[in-house]
PQR file of N, CA, C, O and H, with PARSE charges and radii, in Angstrom:
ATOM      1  N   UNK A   1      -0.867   8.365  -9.040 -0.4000 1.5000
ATOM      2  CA  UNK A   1      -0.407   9.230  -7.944 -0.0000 2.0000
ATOM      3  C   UNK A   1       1.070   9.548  -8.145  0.5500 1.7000
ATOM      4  O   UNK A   1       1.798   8.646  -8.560 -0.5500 1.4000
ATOM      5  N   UNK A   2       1.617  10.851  -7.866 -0.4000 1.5000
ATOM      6  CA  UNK A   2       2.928  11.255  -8.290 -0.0000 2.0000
ATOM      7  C   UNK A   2       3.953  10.402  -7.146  0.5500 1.7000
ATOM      8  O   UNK A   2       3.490  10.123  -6.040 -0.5500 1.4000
ATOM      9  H   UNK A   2       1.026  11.584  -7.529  0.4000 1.0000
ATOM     10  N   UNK A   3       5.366  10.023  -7.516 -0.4000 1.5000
ATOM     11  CA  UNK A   3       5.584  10.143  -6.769 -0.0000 2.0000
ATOM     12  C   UNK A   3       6.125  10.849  -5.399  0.5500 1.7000
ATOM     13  O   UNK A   3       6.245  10.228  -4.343 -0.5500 1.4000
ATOM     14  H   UNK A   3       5.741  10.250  -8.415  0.4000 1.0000
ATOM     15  N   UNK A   4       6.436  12.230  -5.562 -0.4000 1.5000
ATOM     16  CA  UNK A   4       6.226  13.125  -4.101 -0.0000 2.0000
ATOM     17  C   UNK A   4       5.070  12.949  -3.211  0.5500 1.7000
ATOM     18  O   UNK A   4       5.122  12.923  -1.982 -0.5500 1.4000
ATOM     19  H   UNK A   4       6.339  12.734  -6.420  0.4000 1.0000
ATOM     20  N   UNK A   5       3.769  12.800  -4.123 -0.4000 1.5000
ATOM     21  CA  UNK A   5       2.734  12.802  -3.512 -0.0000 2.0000
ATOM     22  C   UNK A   5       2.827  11.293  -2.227  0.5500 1.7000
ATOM     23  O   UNK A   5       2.628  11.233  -1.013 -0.5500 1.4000
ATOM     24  H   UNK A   5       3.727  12.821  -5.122  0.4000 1.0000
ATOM     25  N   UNK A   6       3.175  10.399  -3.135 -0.4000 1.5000
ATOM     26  CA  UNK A   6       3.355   8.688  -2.706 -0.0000 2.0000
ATOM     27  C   UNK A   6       4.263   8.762  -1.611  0.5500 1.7000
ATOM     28  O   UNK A   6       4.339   7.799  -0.848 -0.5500 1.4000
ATOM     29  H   UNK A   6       3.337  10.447  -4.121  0.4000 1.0000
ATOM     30  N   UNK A   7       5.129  10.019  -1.390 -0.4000 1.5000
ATOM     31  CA  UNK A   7       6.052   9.249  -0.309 -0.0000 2.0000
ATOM     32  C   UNK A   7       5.934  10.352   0.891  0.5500 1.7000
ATOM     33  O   UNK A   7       6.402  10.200   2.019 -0.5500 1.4000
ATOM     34  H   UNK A   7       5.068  10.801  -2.010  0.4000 1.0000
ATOM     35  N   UNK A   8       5.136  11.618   0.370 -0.4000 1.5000
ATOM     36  CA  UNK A   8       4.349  12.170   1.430 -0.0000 2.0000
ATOM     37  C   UNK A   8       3.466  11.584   2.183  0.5500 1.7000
ATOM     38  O   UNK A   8       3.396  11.822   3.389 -0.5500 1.4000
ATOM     39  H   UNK A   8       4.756  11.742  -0.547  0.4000 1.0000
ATOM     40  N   UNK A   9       2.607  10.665   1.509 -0.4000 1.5000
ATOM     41  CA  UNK A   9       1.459  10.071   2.196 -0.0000 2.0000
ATOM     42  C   UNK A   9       2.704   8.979   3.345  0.5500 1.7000
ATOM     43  O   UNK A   9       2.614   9.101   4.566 -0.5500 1.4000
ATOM     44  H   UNK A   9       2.663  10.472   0.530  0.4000 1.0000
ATOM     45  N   UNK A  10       3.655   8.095   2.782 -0.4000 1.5000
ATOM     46  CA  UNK A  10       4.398   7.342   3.822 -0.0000 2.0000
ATOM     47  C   UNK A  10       4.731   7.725   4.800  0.5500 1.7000
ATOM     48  O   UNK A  10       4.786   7.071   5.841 -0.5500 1.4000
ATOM     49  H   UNK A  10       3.728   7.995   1.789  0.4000 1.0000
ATOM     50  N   UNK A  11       5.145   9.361   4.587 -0.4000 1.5000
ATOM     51  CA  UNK A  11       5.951  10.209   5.578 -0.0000 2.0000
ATOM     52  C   UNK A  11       4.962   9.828   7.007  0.5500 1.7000
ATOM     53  O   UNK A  11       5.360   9.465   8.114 -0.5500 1.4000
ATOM     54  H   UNK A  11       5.101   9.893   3.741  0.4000 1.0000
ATOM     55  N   UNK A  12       4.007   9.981   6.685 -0.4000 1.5000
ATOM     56  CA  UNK A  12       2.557  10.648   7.601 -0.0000 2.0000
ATOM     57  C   UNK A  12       2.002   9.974   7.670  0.5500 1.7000
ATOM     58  O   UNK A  12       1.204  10.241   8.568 -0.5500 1.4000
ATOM     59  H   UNK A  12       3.683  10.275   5.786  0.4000 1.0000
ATOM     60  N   UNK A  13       1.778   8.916   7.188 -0.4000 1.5000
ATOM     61  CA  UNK A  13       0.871   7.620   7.412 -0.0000 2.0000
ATOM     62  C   UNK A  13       1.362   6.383   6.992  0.5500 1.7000
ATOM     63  O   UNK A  13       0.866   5.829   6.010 -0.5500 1.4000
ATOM     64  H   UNK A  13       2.426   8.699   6.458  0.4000 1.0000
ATOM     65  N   UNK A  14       2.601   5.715   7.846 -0.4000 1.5000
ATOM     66  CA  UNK A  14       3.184   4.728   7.270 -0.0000 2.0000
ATOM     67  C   UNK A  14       2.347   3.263   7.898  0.5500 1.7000
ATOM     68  O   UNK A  14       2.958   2.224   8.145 -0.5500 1.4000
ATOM     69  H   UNK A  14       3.003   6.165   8.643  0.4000 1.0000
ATOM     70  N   UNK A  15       1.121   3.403   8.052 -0.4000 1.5000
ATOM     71  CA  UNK A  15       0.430   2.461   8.665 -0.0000 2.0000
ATOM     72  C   UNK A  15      -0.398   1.757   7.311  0.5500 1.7000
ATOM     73  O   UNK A  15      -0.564   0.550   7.135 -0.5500 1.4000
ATOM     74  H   UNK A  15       0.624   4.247   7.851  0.4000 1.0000
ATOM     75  N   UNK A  16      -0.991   3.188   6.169 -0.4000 1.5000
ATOM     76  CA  UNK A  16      -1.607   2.657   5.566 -0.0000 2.0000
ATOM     77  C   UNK A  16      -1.008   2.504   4.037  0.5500 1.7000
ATOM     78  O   UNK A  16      -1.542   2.706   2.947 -0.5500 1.4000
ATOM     79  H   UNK A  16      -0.856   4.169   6.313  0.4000 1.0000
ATOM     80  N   UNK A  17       0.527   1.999   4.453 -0.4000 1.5000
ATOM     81  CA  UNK A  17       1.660   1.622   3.028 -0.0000 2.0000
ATOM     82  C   UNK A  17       1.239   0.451   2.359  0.5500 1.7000
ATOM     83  O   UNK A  17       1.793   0.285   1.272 -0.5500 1.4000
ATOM     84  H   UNK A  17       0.961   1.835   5.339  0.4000 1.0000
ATOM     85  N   UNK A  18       0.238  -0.599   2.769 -0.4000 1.5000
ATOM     86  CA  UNK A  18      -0.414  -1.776   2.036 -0.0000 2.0000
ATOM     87  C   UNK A  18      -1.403  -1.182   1.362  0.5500 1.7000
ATOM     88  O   UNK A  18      -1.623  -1.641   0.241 -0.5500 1.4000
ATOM     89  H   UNK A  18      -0.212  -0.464   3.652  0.4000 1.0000
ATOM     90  N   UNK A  19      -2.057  -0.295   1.726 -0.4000 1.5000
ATOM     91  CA  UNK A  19      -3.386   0.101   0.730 -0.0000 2.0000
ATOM     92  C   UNK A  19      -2.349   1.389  -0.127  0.5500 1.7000
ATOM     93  O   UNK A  19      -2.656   1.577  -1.304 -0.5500 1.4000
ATOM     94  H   UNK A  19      -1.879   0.078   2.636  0.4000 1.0000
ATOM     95  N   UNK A  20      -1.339   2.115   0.363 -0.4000 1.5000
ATOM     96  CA  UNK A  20      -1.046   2.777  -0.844 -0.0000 2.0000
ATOM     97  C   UNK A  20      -0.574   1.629  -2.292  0.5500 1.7000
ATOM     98  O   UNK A  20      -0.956   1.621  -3.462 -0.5500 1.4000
ATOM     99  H   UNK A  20      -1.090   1.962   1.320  0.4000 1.0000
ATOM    100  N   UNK A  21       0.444   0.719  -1.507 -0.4000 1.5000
ATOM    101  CA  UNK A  21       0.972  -0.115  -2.266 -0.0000 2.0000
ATOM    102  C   UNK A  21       0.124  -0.808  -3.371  0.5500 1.7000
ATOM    103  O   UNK A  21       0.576  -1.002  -4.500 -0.5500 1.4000
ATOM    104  H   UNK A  21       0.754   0.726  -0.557  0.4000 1.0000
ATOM    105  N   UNK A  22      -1.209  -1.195  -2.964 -0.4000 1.5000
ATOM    106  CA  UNK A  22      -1.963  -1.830  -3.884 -0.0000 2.0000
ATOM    107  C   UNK A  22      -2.847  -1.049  -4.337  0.5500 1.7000
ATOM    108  O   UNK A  22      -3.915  -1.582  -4.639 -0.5500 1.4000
ATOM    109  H   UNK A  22      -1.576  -1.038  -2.047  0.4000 1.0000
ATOM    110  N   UNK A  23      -2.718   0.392  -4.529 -0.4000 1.5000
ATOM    111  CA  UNK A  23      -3.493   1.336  -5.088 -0.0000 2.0000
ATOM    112  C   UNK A  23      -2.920   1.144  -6.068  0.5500 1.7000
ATOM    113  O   UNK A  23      -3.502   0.979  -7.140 -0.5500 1.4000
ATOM    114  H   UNK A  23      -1.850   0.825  -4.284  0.4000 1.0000
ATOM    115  N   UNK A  24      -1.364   1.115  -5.901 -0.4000 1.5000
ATOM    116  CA  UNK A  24       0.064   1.464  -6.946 -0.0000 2.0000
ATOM    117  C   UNK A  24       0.030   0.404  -8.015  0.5500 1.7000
ATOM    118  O   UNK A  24      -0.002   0.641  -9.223 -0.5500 1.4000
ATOM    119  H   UNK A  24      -0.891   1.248  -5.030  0.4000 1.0000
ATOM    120  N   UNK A  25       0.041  -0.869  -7.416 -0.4000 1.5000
ATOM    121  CA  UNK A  25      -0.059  -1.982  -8.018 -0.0000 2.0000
ATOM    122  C   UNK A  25      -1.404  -1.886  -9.152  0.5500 1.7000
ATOM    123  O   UNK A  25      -1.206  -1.759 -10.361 -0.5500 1.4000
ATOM    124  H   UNK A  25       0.067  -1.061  -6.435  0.4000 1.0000
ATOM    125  N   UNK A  26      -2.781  -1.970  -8.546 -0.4000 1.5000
ATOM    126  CA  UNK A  26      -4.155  -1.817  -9.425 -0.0000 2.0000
ATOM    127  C   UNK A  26      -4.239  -3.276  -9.878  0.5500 1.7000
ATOM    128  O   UNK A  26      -4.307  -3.496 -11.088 -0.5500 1.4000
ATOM    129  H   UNK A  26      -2.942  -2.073  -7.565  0.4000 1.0000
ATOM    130  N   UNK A  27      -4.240  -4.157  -9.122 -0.4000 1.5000
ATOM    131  CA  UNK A  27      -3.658  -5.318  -9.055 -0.0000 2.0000
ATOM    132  C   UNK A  27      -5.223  -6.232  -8.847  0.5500 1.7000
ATOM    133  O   UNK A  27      -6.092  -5.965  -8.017 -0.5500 1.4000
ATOM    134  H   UNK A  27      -4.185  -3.979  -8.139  0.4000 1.0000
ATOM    135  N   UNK A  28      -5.248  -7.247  -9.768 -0.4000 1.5000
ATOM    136  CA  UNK A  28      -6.749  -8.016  -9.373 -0.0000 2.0000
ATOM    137  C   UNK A  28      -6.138  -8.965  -7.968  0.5500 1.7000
ATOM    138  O   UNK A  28      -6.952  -9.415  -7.162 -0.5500 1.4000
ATOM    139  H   UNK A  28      -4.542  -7.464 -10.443  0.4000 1.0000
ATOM    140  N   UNK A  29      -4.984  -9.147  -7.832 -0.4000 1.5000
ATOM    141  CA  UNK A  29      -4.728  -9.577  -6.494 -0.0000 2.0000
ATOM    142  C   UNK A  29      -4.561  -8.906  -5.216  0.5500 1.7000
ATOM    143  O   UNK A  29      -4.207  -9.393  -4.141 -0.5500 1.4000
ATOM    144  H   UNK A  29      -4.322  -8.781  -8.486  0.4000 1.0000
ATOM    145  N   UNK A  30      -4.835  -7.851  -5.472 -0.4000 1.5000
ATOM    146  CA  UNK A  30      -4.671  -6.972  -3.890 -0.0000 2.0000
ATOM    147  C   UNK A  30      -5.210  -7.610  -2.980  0.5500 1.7000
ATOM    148  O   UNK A  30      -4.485  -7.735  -1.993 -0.5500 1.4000
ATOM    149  H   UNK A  30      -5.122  -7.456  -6.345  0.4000 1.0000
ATOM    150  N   UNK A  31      -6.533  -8.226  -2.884 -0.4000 1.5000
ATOM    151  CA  UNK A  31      -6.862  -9.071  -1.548 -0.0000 2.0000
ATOM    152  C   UNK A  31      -5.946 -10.283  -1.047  0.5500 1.7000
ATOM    153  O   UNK A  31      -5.975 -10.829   0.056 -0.5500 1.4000
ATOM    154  H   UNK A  31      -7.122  -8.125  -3.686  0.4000 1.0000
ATOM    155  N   UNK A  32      -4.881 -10.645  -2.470 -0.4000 1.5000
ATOM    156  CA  UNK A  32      -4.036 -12.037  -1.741 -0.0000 2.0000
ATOM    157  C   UNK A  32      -2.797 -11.392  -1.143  0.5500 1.7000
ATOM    158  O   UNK A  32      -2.333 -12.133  -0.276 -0.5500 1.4000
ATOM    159  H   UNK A  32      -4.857 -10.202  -3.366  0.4000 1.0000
ATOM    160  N   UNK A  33      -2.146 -10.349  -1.286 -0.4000 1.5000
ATOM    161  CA  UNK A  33      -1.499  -9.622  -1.175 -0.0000 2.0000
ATOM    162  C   UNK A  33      -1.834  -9.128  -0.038  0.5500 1.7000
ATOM    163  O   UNK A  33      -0.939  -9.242   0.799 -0.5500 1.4000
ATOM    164  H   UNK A  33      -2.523  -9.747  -1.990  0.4000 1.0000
ATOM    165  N   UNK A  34      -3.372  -8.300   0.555 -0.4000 1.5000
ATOM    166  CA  UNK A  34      -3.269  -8.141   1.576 -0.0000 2.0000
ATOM    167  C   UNK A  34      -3.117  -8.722   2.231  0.5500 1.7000
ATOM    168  O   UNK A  34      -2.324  -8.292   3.069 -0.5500 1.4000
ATOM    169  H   UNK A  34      -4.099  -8.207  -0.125  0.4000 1.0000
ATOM    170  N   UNK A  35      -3.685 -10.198   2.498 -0.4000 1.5000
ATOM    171  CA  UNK A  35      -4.042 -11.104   3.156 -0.0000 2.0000
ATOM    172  C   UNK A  35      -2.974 -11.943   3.776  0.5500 1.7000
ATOM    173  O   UNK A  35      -3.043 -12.624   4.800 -0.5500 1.4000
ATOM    174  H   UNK A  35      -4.329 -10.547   1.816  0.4000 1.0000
ATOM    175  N   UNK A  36      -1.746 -11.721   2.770 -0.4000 1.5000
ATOM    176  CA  UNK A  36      -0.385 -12.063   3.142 -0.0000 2.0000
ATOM    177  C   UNK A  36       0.448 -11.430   4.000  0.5500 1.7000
ATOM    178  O   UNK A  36       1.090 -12.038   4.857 -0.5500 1.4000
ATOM    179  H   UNK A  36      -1.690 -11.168   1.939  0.4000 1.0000
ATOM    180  N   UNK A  37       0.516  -9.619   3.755 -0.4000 1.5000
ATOM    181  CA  UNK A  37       0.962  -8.901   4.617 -0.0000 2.0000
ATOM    182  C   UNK A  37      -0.103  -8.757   6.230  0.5500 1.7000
ATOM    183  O   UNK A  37       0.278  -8.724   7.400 -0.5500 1.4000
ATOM    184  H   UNK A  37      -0.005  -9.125   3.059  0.4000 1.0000
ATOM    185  N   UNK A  38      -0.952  -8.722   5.880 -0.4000 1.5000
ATOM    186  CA  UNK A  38      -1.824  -8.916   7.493 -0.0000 2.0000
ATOM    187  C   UNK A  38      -1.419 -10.292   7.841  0.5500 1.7000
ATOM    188  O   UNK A  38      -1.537 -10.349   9.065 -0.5500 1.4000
ATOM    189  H   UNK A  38      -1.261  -8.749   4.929  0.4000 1.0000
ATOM    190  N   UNK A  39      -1.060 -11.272   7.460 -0.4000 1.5000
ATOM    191  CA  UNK A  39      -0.476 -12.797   8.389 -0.0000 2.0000
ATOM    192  C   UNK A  39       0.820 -12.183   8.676  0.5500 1.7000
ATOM    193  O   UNK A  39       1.177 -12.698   9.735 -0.5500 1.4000
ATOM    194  H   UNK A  39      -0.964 -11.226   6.466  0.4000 1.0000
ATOM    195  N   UNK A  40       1.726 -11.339   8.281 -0.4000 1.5000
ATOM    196  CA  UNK A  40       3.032 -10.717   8.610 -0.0000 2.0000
ATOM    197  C   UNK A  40       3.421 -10.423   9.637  0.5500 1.7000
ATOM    198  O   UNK A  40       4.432 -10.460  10.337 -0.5500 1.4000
ATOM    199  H   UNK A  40       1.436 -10.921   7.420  0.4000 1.0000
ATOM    200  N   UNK A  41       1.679  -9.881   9.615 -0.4000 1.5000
ATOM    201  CA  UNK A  41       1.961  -8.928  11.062 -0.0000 2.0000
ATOM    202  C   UNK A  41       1.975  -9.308  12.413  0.5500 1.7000
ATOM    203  O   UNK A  41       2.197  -8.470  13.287 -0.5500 1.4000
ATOM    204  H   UNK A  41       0.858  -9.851   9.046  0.4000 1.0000
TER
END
């Protein structure tokens, strides 16, 4: 994903910046990662 595209989507939807983030990442840990930022919250 470009980044203009990446920080358009923040502009406008800064709710779903954990699932952009670990799109970004492509990460076999995205579920520990989520799982960390949802206890954040």
């Amino acid at each position: 994903m470009p980044v203009a595209e990446a920080a358009r989507e923040l502009a406008t939807h800064p709710i779903p910046l954990v699932t952009l983030v670990l799109d970004l990442l492509g990460t076999r840990k995205a579920p520990e990662i989520q799982s960390a930022l949802t206890e954040l919250r």
